[in-house]
PLY file of the C-alpha trace (Angstrom):
ply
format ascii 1.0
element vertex 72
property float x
property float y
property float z
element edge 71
property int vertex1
property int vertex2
end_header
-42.09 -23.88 -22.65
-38.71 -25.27 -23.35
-37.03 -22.08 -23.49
-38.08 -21.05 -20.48
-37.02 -23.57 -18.39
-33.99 -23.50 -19.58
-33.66 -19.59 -19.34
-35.00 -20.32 -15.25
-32.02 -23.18 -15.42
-29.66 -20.93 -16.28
-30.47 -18.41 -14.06
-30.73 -20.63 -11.09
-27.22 -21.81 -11.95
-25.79 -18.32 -12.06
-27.35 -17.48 -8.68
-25.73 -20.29 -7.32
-22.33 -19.44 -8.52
-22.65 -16.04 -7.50
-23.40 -17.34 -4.05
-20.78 -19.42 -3.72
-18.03 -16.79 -5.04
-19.83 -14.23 -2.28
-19.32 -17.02 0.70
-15.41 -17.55 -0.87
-15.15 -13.54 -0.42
-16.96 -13.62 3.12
-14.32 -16.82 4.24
-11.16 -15.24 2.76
-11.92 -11.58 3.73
-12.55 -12.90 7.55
-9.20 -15.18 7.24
-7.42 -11.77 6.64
-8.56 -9.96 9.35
-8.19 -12.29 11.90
-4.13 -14.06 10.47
-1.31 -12.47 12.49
0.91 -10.86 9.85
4.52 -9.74 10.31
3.61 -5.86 10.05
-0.18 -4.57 10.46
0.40 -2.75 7.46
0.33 -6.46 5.73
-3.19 -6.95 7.26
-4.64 -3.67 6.33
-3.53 -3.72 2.56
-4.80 -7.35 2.47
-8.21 -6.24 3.84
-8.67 -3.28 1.60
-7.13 -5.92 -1.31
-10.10 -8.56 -0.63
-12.90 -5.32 -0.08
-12.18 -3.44 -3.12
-11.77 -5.96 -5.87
-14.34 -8.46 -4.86
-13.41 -12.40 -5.59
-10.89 -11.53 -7.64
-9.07 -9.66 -4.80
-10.39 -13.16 -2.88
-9.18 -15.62 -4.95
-5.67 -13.83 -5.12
-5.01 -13.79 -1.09
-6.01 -17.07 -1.65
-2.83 -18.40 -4.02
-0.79 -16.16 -2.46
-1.53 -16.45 1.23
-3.79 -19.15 2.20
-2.17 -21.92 -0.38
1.43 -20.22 1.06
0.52 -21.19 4.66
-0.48 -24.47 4.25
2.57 -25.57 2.29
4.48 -24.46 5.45
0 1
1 2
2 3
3 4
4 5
5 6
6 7
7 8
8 9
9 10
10 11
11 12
12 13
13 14
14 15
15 16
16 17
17 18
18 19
19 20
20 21
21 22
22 23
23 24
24 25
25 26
26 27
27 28
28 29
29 30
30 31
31 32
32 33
33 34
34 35
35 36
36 37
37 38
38 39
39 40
40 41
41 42
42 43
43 44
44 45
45 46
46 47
47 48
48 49
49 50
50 51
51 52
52 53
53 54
54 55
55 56
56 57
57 58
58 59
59 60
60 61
61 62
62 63
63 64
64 65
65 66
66 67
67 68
68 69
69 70
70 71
């Protein structure tokens, strides 16, 4: 009985994080589209960046765009 709460637990937890990473992706693949870049070549790399390798594509326009921007 034990083992399957936990096993439900960890599950649970897992479906949360997986949630979370998939409303990051959502947030940071809409903040591409609609920033003004210098070229629209900038937009439509970062866009196809964010779509084809998932939260890690997410979490990199993060550091290297979002963070950038509000230093600024």
């Amino acid at each position: 009985m034990l083992g399957a709460l936990a096993i439900i637990l960890s599950m649970l937890f897992i479906a949360a994080i997986a949630i979370l990473l998939f409303i990051f992706w959502i947030f940071m693949l809409v903040d591409s589209i609609k920033r003004k870049y210098r070229s629209e070549n900038d937009k439509i790399v970062w866009v196809l960046v964010i779509i084809f390798t998932g939260f890690i594509g997410a979490i990199i326009y993060y550091f290297a765009v979002k963070v950038d921007d509000k230093k600024k």
